[in-house]
Backbone bond lengths (Angstrom), bond angles and torsions (degrees), N, CA, C in turn:
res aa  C-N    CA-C-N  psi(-1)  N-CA   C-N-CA  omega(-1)  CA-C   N-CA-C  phi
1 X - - - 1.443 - - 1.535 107.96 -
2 X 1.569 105.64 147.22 1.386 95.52 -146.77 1.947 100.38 -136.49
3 X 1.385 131.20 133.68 1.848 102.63 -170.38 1.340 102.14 -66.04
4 X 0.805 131.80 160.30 1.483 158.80 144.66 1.885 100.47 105.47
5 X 1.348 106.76 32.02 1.911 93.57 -169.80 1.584 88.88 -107.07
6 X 1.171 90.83 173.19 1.924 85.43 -163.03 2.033 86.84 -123.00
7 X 1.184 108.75 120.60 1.686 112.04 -179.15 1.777 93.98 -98.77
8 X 1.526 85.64 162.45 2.384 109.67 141.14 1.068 95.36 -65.99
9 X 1.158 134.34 127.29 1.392 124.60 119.30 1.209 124.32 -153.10
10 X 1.855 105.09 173.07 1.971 106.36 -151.83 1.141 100.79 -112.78
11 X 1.689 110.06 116.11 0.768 131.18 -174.62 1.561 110.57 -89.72
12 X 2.130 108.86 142.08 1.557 92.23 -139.17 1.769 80.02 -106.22
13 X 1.492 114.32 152.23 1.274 132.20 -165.03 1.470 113.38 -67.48
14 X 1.345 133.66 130.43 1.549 119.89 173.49 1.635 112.09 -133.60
15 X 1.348 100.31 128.47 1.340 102.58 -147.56 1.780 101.91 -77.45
16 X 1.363 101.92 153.48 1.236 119.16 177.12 1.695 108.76 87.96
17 X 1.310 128.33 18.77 1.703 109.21 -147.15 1.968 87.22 -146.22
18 X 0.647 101.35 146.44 1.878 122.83 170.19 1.618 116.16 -79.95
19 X 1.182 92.64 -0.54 2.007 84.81 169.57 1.715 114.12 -81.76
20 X 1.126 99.84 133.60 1.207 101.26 165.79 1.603 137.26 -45.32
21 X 1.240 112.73 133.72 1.436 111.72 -169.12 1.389 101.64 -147.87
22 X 1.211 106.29 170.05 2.050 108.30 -167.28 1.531 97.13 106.51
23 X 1.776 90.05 -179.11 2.049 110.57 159.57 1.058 95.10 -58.40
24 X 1.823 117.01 125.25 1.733 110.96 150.24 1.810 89.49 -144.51
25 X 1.229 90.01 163.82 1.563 100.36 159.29 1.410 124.29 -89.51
26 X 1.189 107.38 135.58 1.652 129.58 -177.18 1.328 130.16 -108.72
27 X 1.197 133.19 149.30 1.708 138.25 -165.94 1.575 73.84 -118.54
28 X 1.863 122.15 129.30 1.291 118.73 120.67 1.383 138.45 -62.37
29 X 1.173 104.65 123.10 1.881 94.51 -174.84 1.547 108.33 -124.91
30 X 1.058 120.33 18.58 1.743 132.09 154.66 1.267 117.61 -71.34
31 X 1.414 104.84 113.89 1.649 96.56 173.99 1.101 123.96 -46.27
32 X 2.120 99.84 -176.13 1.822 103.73 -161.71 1.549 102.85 -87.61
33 X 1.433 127.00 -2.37 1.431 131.45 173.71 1.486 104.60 -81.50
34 X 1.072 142.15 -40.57 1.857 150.22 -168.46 1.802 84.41 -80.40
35 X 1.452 128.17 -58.15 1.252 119.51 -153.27 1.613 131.17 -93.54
36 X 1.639 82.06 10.35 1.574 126.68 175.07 1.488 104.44 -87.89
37 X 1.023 138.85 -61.19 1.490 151.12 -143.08 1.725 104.45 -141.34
38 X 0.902 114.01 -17.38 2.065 107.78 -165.55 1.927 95.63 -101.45
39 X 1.608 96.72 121.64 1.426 97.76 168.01 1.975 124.16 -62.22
40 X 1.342 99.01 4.83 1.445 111.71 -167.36 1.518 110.93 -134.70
41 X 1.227 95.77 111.23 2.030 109.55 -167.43 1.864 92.03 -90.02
42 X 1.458 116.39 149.38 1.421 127.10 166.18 1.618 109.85 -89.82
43 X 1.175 136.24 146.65 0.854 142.69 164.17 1.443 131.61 -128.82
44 X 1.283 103.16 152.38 1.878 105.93 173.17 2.226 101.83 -106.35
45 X 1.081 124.65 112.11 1.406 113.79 173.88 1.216 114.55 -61.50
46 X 1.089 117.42 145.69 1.684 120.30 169.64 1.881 111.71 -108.84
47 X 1.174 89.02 145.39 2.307 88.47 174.33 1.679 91.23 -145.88
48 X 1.403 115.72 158.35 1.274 156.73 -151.63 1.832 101.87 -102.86
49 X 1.275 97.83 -27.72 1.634 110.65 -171.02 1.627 105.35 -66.01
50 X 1.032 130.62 64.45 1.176 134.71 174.19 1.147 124.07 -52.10
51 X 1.633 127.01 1.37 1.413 119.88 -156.92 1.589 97.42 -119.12
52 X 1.987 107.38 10.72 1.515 80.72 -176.30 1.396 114.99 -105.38
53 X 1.528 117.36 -179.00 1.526 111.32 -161.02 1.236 131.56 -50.79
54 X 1.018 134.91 96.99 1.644 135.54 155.20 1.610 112.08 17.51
55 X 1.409 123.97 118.24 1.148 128.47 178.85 1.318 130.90 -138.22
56 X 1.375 155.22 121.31 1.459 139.34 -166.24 1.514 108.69 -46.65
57 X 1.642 109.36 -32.68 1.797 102.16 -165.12 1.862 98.21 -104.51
58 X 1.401 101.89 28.46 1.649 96.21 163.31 1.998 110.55 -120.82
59 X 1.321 90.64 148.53 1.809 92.19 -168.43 1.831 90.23 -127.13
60 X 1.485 117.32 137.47 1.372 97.71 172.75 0.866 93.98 -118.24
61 X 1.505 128.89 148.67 1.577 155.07 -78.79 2.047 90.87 -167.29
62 X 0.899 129.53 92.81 1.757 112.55 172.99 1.531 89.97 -112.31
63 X 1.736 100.41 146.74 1.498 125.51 157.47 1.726 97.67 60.30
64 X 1.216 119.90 -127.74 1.465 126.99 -177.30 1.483 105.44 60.08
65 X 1.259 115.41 26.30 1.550 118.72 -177.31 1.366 109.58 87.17
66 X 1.154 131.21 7.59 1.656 134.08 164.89 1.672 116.62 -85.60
67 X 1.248 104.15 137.03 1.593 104.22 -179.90 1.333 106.25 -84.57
68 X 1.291 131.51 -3.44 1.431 111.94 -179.36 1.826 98.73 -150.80
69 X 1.668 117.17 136.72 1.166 95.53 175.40 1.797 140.75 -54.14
70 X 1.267 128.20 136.21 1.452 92.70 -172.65 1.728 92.82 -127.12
71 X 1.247 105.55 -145.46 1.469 124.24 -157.59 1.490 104.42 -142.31
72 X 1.216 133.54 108.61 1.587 154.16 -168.78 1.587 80.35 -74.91
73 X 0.967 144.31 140.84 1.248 175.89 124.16 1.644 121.34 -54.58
74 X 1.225 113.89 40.30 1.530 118.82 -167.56 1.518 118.70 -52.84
75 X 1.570 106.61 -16.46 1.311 104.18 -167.17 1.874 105.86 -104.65
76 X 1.103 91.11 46.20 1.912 103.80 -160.51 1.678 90.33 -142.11
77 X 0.855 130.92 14.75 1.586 117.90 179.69 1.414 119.02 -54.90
78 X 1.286 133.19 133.87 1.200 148.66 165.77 1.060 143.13 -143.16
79 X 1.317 149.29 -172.44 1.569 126.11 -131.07 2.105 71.07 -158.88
80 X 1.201 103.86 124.32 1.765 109.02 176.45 1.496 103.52 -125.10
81 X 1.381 107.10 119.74 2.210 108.22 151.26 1.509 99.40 -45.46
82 X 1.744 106.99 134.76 1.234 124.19 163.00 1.326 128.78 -46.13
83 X 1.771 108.73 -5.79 1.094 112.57 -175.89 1.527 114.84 -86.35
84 X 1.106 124.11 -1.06 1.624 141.06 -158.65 1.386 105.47 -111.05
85 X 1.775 121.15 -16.85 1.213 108.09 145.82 1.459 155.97 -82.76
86 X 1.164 114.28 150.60 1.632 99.17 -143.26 1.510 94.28 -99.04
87 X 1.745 118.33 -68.25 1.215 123.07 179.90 1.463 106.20 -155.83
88 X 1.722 124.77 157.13 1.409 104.22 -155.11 1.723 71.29 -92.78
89 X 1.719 107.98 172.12 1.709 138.06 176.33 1.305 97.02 -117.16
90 X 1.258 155.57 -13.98 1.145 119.77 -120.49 2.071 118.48 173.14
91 X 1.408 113.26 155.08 1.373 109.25 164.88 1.462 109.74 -138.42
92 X 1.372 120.04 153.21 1.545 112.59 161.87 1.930 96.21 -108.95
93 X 1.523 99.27 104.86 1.516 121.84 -179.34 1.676 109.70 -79.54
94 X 1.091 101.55 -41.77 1.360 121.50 -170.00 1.741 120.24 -59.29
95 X 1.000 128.37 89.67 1.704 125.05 -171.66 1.800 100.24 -58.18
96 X 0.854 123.67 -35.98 1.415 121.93 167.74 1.663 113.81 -42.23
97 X 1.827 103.99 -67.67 1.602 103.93 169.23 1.248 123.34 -50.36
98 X 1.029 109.95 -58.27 1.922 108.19 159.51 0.831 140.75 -18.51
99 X 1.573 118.78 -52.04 1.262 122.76 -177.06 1.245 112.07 -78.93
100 X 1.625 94.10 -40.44 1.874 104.11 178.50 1.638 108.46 -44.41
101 X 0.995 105.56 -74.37 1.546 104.49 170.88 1.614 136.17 -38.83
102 X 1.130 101.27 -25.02 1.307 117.45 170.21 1.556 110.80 -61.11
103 X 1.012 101.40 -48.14 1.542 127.81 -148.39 1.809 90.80 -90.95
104 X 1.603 126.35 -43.98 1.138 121.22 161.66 1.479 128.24 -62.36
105 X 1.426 121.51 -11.94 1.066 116.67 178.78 1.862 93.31 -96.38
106 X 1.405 130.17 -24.31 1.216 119.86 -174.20 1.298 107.99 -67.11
107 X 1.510 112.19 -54.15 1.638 113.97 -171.50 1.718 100.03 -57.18
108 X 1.517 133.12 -19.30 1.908 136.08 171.18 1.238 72.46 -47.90
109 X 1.437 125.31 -88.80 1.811 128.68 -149.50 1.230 139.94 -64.93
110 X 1.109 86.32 3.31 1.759 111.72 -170.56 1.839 110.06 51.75
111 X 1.477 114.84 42.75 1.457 137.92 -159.35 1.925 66.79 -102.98
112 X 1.827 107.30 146.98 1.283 119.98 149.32 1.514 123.22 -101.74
113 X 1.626 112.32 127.63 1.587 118.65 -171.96 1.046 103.42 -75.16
């Protein structure tokens, strides 16, 4: 597992809350030292729902091995057991997407890019 590869994975349900849960596709964004040795990968979720509001900590995501464009979800970060991955789909090749994402998870932390 590799940062920037985009997996399946099942995301586990928590009741009462608006995060996404189910099959979705995922951006690892834990470095290659955590995803080397750490039973627990970080993630950015990805969704297909393209129509929702415009946000600094959302990046939308085309091709990179995805069948449908989606929307990086930066403000959804989470930490998954290796067991929740399913199979990787995917790469973010693009140093442009990268950064974007980077930069969406900074403006989550109020961290400056």
């Amino acid at each position: 597992m590799h940062q920037f590869e985009i997996w399946l994975a099942n995301l586990p349900r928590l009741p009462d809350s608006h995060v996404l849960n189910g099959l979705h596709p995922v951006i690892v964004v834990s470095n290659e030292a955590v995803n080397s040795f750490s039973p627990v990968i970080t993630i950015i979720p990805l969704t297909s729902n393209t129509c929702k509001r415009i946000s600094p900590t959302h990046v939308l995501i085309a091709g990179q091995g995805l069948r449908r464009n989606s929307i990086a979800l930066c403000e959804q970060p989470m930490s998954l057991d290796r067991m929740h991955f399913i199979r990787p789909v995917g790469y973010i090749e693009n140093d442009f997407d990268r950064y974007a994402i980077m930069h969406g998870i900074a403006a989550q932390f109020g961290f400056s890019a």
